[in-house]
C-alpha positions as CSV (number, residue, x, y, z in Angstrom):
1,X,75.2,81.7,118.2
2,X,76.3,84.7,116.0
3,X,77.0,85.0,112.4
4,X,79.7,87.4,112.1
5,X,80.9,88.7,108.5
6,X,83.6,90.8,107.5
7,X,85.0,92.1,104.3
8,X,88.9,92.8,104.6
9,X,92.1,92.3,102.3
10,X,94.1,90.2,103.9
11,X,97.9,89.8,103.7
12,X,98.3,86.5,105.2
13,X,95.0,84.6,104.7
14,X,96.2,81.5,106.5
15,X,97.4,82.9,109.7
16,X,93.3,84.4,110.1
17,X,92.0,81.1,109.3
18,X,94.5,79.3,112.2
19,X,93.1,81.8,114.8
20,X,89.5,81.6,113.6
21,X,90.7,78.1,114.7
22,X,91.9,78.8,117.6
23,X,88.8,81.0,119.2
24,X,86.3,78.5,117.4
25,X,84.6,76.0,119.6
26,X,83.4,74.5,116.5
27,X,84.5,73.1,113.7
28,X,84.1,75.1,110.6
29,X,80.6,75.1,108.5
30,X,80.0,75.5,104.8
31,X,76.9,77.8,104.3
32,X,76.2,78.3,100.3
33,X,74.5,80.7,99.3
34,X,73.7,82.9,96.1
35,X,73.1,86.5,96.0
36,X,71.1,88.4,93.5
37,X,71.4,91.9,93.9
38,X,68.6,94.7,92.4
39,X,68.7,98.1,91.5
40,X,66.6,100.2,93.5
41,X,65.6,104.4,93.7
42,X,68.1,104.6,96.8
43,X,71.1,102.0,96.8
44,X,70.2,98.4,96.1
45,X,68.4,95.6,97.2
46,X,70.2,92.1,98.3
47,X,68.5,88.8,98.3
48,X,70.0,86.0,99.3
49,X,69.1,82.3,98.9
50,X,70.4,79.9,101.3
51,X,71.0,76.1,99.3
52,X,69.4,73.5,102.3
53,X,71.7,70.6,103.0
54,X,70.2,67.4,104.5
């Protein structure tokens, strides 16, 4: 499996989610997370927390 994310503006939000459907063997997953993001000397730092479900 593969996690792919992508940042984009999207025009038509719904018509992305109905072929994200349609290529999707799956059905869809929530993942929440929380990110906290640092200042460092050169760019920044990122962590994320996953929350666990049961």
């Amino acid at each position: 499996m593969r996690n792919v994310e992508i940042k984009a503006f999207l025009r038509n939000p719904d018509s992305v989610k109905a072929k994200a459907k349609e290529l999707s063997s799956s059905e869809p997953e929530i993942i929440k997370q929380t990110d906290t993001f640092y200042i460092v000397r050169h760019g920044r730092l990122k962590l994320r927390v996953f929350e666990v479900s049961i």
